[in-house]
ZAZA-91313 format. One record per residue (C-alpha): x, y, z. Coordinates in steps of 0.001 Angstrom, whole numbers, plus 524288, in hexadecimal, padded with zeros to 5 digits. Example, Ala and Ser with C-alpha at 12.3 -4.5 7.8 and 13.67 -1.06 7.14 Angstrom:
// ZAZA-91313
   east  north     up
  8300C  7EE6C  81E78
  83566  7FBDC  81BE4
// end
This chain:
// ZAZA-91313
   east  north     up
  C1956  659C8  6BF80
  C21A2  65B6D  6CBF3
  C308B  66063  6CA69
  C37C5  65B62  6D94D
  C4633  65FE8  6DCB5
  C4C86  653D3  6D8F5
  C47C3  6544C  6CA54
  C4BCF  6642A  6CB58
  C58D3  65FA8  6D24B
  C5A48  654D6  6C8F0
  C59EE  65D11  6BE2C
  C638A  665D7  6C34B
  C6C8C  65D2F  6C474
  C6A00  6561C  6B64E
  C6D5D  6646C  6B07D
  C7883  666C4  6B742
  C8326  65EFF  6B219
  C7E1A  6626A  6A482
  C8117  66FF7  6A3F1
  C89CE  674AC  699A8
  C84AA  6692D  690B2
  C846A  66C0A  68119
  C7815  670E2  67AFF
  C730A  66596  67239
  C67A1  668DF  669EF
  C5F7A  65E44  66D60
  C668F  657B3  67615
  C6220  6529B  68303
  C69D6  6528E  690C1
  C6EDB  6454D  695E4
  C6E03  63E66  6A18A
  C7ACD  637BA  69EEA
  C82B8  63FF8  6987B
  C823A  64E81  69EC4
  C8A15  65515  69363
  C7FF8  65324  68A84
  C7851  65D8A  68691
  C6BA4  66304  68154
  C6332  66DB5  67C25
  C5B17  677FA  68483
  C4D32  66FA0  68395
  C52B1  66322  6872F
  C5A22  6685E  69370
  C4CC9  66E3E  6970A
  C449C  66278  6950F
  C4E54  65BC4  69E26
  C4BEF  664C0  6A91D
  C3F2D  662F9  6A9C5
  C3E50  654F8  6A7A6
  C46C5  653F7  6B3F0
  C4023  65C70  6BB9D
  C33A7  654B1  6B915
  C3BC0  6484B  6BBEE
  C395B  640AA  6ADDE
  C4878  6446B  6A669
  C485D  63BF7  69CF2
  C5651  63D44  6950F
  C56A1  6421A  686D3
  C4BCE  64BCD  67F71
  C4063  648FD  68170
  C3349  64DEE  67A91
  C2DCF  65744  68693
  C328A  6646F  68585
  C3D7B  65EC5  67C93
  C4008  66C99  6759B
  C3C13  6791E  67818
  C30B9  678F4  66F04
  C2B19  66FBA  679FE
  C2801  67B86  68101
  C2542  6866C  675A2
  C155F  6841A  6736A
  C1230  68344  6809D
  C07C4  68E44  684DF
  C0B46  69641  691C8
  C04A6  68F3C  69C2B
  C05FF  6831C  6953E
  C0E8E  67648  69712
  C191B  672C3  69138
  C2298  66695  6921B
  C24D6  66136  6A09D
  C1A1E  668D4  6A574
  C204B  67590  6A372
  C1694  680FA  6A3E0
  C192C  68C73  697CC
  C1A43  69AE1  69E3B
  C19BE  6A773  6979E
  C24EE  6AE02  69DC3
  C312D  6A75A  6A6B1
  C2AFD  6AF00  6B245
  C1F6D  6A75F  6B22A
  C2602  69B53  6B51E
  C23E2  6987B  6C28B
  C2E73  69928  6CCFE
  C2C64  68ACD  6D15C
  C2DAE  68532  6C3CD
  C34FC  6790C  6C28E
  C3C46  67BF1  6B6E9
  C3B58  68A3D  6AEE3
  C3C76  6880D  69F89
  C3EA2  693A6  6959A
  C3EBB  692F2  6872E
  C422B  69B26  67C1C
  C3A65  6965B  66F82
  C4267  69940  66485
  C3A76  69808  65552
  C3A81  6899F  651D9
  C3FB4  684D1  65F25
  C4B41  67BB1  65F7C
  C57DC  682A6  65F6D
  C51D8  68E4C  65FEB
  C4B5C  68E5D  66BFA
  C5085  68BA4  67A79
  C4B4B  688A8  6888D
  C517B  6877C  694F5
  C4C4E  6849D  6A380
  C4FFE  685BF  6B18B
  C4B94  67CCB  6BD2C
  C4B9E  67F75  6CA9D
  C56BB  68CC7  6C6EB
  C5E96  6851B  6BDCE
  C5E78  68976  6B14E
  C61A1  67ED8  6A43C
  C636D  6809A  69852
  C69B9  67A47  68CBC
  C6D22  685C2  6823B
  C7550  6854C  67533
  C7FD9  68C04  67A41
  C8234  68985  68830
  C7C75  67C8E  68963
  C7687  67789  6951D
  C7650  681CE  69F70
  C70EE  6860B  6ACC5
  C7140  69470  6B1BF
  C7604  69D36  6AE9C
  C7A0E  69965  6A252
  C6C4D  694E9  6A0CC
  C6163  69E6B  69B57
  C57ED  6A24B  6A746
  C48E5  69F3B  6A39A
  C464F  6ACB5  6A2F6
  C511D  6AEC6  697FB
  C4B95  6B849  68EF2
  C4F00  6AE3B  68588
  C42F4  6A66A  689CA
  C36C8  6A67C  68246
  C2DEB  69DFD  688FA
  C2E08  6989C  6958B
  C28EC  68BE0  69D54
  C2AD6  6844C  6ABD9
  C29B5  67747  6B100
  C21BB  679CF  6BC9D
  C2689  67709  6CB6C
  C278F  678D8  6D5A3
  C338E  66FE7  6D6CE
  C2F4A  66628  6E218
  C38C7  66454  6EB65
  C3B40  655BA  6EF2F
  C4737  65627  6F7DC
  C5145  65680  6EE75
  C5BE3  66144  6F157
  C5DAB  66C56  6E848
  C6AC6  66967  6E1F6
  C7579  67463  6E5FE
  C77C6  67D21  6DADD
  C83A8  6771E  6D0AC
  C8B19  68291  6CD27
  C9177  6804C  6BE89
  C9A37  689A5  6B91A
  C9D21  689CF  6AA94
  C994C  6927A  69C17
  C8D2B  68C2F  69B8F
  C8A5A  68A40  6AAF3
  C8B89  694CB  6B3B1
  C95B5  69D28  6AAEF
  C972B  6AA8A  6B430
  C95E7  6B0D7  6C153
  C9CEF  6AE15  6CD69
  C9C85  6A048  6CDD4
  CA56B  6A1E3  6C11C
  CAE32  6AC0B  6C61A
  CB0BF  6A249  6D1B1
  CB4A2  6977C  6C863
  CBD16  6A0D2  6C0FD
  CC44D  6A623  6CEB3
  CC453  695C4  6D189
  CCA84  6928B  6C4FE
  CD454  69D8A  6C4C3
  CD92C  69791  6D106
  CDBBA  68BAD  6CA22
  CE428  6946E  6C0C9
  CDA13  6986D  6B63F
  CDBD5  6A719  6B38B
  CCDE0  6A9EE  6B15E
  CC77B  6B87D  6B27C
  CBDD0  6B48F  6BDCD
  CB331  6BAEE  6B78B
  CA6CC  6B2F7  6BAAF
  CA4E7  6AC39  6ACD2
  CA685  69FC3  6A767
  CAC33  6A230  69B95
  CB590  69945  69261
  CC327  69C3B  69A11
  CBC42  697C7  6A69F
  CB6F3  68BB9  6A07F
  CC58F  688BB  69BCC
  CCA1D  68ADA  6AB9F
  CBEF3  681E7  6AE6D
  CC341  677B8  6A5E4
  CD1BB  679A8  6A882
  CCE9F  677AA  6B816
  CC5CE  66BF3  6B4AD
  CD213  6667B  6AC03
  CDA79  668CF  6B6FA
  CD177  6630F  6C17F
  CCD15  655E0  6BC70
  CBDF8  65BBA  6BA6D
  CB648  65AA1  6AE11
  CBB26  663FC  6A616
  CAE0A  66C01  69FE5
  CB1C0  67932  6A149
  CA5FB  6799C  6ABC4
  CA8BB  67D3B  6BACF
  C9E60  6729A  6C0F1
  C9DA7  66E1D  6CFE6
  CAA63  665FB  6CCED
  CB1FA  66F8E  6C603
  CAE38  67B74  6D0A6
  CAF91  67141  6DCB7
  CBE67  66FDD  6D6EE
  CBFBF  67DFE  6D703
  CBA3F  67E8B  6E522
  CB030  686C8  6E1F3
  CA1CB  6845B  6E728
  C9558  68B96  6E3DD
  C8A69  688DA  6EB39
  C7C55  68E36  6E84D
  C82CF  6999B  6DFE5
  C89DF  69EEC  6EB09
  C965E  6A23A  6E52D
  CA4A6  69EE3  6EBCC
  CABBC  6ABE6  6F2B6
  CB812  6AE2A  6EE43
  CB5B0  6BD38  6F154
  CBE7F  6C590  6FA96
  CB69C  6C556  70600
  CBACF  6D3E2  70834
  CB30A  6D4C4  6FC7C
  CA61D  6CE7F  6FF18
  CA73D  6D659  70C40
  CA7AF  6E39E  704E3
  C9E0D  6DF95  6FB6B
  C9443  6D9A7  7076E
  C9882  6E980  70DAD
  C92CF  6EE86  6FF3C
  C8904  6E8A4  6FF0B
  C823D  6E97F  70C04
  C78D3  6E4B2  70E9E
  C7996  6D749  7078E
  C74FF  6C8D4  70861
  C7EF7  6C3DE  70010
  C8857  6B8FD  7050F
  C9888  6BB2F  7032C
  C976F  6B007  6F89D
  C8E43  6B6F4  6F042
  C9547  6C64C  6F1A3
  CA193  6BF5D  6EEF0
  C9AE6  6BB1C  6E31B
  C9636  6C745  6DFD0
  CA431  6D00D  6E11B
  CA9AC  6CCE0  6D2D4
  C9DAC  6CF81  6CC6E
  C99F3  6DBA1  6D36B
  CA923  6DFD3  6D45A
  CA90E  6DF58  6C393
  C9CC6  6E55E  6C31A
  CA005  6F16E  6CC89
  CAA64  6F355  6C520
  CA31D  6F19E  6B6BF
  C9C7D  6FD6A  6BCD2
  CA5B0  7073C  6BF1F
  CA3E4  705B1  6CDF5
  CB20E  70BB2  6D0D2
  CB01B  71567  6DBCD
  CA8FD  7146D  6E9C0
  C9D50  71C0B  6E692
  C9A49  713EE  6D9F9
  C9C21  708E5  6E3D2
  C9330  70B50  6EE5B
  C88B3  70EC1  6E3AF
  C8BFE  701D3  6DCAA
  C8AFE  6F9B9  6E796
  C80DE  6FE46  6EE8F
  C77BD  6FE88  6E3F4
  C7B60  6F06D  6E16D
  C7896  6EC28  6EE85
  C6DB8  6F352  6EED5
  C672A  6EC80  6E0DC
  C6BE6  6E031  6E511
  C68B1  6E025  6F3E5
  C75D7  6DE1F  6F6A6
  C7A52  6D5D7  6EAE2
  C6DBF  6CCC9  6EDAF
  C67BC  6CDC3  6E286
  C6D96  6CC3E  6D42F
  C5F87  6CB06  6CE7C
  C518A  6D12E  6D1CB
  C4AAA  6CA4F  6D940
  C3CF0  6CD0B  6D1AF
  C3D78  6C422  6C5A7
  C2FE1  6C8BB  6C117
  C25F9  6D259  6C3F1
  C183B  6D90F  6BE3C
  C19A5  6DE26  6B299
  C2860  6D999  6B01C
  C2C3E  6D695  6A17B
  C3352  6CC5F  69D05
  C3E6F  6D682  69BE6
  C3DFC  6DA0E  6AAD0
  C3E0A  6CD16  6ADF3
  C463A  6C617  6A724
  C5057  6D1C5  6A928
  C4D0A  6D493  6B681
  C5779  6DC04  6C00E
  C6447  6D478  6C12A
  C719F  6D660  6C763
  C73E4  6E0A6  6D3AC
  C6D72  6EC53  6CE39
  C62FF  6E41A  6C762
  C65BE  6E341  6B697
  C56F1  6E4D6  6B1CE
  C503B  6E4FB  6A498
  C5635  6DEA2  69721
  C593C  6EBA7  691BA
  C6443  6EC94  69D4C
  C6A9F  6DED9  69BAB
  C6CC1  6E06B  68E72
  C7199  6EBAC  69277
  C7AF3  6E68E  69C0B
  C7E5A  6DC10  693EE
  C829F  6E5FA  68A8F
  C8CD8  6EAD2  694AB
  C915B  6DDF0  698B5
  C95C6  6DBFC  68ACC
  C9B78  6EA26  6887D
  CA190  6E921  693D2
  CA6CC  6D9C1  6913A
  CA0F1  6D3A1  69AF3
  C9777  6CA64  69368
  C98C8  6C7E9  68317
  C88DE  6C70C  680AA
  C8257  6D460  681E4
  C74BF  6CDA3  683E3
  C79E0  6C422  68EB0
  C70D2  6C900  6989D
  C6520  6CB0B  6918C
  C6669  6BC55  68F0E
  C69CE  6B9E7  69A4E
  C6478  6C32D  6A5C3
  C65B4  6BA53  6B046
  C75D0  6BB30  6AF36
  C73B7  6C99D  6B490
  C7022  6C182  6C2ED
  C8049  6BD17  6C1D4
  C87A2  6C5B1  6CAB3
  C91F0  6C9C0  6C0FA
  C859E  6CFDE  6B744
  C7E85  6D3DC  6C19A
  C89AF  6DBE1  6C5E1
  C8C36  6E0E5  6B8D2
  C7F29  6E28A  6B5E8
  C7E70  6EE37  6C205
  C8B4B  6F21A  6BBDF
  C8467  6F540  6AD10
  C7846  6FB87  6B448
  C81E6  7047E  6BCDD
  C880B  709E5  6B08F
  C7FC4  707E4  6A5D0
  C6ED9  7078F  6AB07
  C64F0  70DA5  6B4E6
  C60C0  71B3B  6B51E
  C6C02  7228D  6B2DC
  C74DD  718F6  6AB11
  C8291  71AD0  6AB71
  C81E6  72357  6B793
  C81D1  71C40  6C3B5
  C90D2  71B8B  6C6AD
  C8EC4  72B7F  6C4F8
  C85A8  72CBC  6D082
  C8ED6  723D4  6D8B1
  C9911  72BE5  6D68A
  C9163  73726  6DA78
  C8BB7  72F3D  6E793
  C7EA4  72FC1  6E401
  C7989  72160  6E883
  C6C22  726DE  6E65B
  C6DC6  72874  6D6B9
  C74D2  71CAF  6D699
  C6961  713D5  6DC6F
  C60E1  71CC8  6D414
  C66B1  71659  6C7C0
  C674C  70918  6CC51
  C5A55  707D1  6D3AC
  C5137  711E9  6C82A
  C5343  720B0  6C747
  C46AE  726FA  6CD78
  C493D  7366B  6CFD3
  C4506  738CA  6DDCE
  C42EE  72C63  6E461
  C4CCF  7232F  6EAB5
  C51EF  71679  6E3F8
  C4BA5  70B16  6E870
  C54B3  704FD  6F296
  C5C27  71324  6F6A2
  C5CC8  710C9  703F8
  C65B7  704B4  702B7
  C6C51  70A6D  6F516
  C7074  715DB  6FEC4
  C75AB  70BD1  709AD
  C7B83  7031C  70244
  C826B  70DCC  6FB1B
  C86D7  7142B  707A5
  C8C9C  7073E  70CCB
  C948B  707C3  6FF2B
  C99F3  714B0  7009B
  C9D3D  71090  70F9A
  CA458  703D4  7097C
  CACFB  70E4A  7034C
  CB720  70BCC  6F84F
  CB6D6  6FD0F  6FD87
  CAC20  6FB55  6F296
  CB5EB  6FC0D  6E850
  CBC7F  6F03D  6EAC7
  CB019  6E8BB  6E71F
  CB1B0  6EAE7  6DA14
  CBF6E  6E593  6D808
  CC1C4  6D87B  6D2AD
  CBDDF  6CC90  6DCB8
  CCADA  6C506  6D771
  CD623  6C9B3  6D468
  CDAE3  6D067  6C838
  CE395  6C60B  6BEB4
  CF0F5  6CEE7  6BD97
  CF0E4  6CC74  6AEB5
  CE22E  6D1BC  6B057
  CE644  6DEB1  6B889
  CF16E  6E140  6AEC7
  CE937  6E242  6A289
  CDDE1  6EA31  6A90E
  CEA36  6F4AF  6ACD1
  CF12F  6FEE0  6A498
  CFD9F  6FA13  6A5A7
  D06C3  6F8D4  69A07
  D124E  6F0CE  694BB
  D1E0B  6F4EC  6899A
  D1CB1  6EC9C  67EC9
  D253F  6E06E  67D4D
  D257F  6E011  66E44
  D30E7  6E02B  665D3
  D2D7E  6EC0C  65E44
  D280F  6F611  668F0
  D2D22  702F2  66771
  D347B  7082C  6727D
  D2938  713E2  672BB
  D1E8D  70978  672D8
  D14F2  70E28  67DBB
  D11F8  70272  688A1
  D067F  6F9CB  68732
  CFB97  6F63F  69147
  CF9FB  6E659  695E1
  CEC8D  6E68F  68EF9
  CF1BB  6ED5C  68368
  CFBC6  6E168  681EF
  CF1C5  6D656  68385
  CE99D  6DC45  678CC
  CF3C5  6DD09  67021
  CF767  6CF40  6746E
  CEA27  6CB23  670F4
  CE871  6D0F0  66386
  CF60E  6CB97  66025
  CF23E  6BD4C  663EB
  CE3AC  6BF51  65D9D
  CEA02  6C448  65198
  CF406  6B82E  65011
  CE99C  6AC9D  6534B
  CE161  6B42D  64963
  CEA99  6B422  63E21
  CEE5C  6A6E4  64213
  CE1A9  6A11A  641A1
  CDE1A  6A8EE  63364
  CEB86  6A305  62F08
  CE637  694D3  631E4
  CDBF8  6988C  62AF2
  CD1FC  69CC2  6354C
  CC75F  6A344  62BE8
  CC2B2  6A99B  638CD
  CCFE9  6B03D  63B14
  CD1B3  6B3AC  62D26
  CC2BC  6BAC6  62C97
  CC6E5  6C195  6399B
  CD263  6C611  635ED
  CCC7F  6CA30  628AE
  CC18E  6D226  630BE
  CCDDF  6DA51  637EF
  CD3AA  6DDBD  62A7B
  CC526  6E260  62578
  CC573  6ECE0  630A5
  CBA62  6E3DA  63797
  CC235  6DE5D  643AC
  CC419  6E3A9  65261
  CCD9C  6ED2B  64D46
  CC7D9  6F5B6  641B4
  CD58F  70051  64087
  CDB38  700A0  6335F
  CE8B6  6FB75  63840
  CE23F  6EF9C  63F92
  CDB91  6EBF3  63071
  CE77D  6EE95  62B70
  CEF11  6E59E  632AD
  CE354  6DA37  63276
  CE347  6DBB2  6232F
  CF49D  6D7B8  62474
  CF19B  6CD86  62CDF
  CE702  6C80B  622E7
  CF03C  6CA4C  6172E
  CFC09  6C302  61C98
  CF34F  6B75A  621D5
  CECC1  6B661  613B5
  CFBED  6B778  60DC2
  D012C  6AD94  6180C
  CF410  6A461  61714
  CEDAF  6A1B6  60B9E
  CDFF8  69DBF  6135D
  CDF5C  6AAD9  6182E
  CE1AC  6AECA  608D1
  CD669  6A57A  604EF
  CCE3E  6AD20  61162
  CCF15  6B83B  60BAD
  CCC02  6B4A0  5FDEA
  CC0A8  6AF74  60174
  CBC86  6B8F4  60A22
  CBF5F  6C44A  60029
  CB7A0  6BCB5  5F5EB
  CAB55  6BE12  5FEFD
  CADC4  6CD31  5FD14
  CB408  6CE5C  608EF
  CBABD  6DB9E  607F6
  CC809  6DBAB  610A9
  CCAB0  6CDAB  60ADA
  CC9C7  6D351  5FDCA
  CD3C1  6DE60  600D3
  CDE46  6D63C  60A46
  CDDB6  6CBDB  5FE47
  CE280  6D84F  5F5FF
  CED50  6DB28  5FE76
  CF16C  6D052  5FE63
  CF078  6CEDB  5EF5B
  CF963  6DD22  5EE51
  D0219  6D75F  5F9B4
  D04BF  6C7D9  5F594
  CFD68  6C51F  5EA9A
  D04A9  6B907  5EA16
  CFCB3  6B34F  5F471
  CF13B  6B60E  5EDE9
  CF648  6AF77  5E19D
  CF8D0  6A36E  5E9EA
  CEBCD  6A36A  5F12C
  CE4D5  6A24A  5E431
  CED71  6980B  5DE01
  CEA0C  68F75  5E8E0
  CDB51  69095  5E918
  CDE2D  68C4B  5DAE3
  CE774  6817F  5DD2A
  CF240  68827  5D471
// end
């Protein structure tokens, strides 16, 4: 059972151009017809059979589902020659292709697997499809119940290692800097976008807008042709600098001593710029303790992971949460907890994300962030480290980074102490590393200020104080909310009727008696003006719904004559 470079390179290249494909229950990937898709097992069983050299198109009966795998004893062997482990780390490093299951009761739909060969990850999942990292789940996902590996070593024949194929899209590589460069590329090209480093729907419109405009398939994904028409080329994961170089010169200054090339620092400044400021980094002592405990943790930005992946007596828990980002993110108890912030603070929607998913903490923008929640939140002496750098004490500061041990020095001090001396000799220059790598959108700069306008409507008072910019675009906002709502409930939208009905019951955004008051007039003139939004409400008071009862009564004291109607009609008078 050998595994040789071409079948790994072969299979590579079979993947490829089927990420993004549908999830199909059952379904099987095609040799003809790449936008076809399938389900987890099947996308599995075809990465092995090719890296065994016997593909055969379609399902077939080896390891054709993911009970295929789920009786097999550890130490045992399972379809293709795959041997069953007890844990991910005991799959070898040489392995030709890594497998991980989760067995869910009854299998089917309820359970999952997913594999990597030779670093790339596939998998084929309900709601992302087929998918390579880091969309995919990494085979030590917590996720993962059981675990097995096609053994290797991969034999090398000859055949070249194919460069890496960078592919931008939601369900592809969907953040980071490779993003944030096709957002800056795109905005050239008159997009508008907030070049934030994630793929999200308005930069999957640009994309499809450019490819509309540019002859290119238009998929929504930025692939070789799509990023070659941008001129943008990514190479090995090195990403493009579009950095100031005055800037990658300070930050090389900071950061002495450092291995890091201009390509990836200049990759690093918007991530590490939004997470200086994120925490509170706004004065040249908080500086030169910020950065020179980064460089410090990270050798000099080297590192965005531990290099130990396992050691004696590690659990599962230190393992598969072991130190990420600059100041090194340990232990599930702390990503949840820094997923927590993210949210709060707005930054991701699911609270859990990085429990889920630990190995997004290795991205530079949440590895950043990450040493941005530990400086304010964790260590020692939570909440307190931007105290002792105000008060110059480098020593307390490296103290609650490093492990607080009364009477003896932090591991590291000497270089803590050097680094943070070359800070403080950098001066207030540090500063400027924490302001915005491209330039602030004017509409942008005038809604984050104070400044104020009169009003412009017909019946302001001459007394009428003035109003700020962001003021105005709320207002603007709840006005145009409020008239698609009571649009949509007029054309008989149940969902606009029942949300509008949940305002007037005091159980909407705004809970004050005069915002009910004023939801309840709105639903008592749209049930006057339509009668399905009269019939809404019947029906909804009949199931005992209380506010439905009472606005039907108001309207009965105010124009019972609708009412009459209403009735009449349900009985064809």
């Amino acid at each position: 059972m050998t595994v040789t470079r071409a079948n790994v390179e072969a299979t590579k290249a079979y993947i490829r151009p089927r990420l993004g494909d549908t999830y199909v229950y059952g379904g099987a990937l095609s040799p003809t017809n790449v936008k076809q898709g399938t389900d987890c097992s099947e996308a599995v069983q075809t990465v092995c059979e090719m890296a065994l050299g016997r593909y055969v198109p379609g399902r077939q009966a080896e390891g054709a589902t993911t009970e295929s795998y789920r009786y097999i004893d550890i130490g045992g062997v399972g379809p293709f020659g795959t041997i069953r482990v007890a844990r991910p780390q005991d799959i070898p490093a040489n392995a030709a292709v890594k497998i991980a299951l989760h067995h869910g009761p009854g299998g089917g739909a309820n359970s999952h697997m997913w594999c990597e060969i030779d670093g790339m990850r596939v998998e084929s999942g309900g709601s992302k499809g087929l998918v390579t990292q880091p969309s995919a789940l990494a085979i030590d996902n917590p996720y993962a119940t059981a675990w097995c590996y096609l053994p290797g070593p991969i034999v090398e024949d000859g055949t070249p290692v194919a460069p890496e194929v960078v592919i931008l899209g939601r369900n592809y590589e969907a953040y980071g800097d490779r993003v944030r460069q096709l957002q800056v590329a795109l905005n050239a090209a008159g997009a508008g976008l907030d070049a934030d480093g994630e793929f999200g729907p308005r930069t999957e419109q640009a994309v499809m807008a450019y490819q509309r405009g540019h002859g290119l398939e238009v998929d929504g994904v930025a692939g070789p042709a799509t990023l070659g028409a941008l001129g943008l080329k990514f190479g090995a994961g090195t990403p493009v600098s579009t950095a100031p170089a005055d800037a990658i010169a300070l930050l090389r200054r900071v950061m002495t001593p450092t291995e890091m090339s201009n390509a990836v620092l200049s990759g690093y400044l918007p991530h590490l710029a939004e997470a200086t400021r994120a925490a509170q980094i706004n004065t040249l002592n908080r500086a030169a303790a910020w950065y020179s405990q980064l460089g410090h943790e990270s050798a000099g930005l080297r590192y965005m992971a531990e290099i130990q992946t396992n050691g004696p007596g590690w659990s599962d828990d230190r393992r598969i949460y072991r130190g990420r980002g600059p100041i090194q993110l340990t232990w599930s108890s702390n990503y949840r907890k820094f997923g927590q912030w993210c949210a709060a603070q707005g930054y991701v929607t699911d609270p859990e994300l990085f429990v889920k998913q630990p190995e997004l903490v290795e991205q530079p923008r949440w590895g950043f962030l990450a040493a941005s929640w530990y400086w304010l939140n964790a260590g020692p002496r939570p909440g307190q480290i931007n105290a002792f750098a105000d008060a110059g004490d480098i020593l307390a500061v490296s103290r609650c980074v490093n492990g607080w041990v009364d009477d003896e020095m932090p591991i590291g001090w000497a270089d803590r102490r050097t680094r943070y001396l070359n800070c403080m000799a950098i001066g207030d220059q540090l500063l400027a590393l924490a302001q915005p790598t491209t330039p602030t959108d004017p509409i942008e700069e005038l809604l984050m200020s104070d400044e104020t306008t009169d009003s412009w409507s017909l019946f302001a008072e001459p007394v009428e104080p003035a109003i700020p910019y962001k003021n105005m675009v709320k207002a603007i906002d709840a006005r145009e909310h409020e008239r698609d709502t009571k649009e949509d409930a007029a054309a008989g939208s149940t969902a606009a009727m029942a949300k509008i009905l949940r305002a007037a019951a005091g159980q909407g955004k705004f809970r004050d008696p005069e915002s009910i008051a004023r939801a309840r007039r709105i639903l008592v003139k749209l049930a006057i003006d339509n009668p399905t939004v009269l019939t809404f409400l019947g029906t909804t008071a009949a199931a005992g719904d209380a506010t439905a009862r009472s606005v039907i009564e108001q309207i009965q004291a105010a124009n019972p004559a609708v009412l009459t109607a209403a009735i009449n009609s349900q009985k064809g008078i």
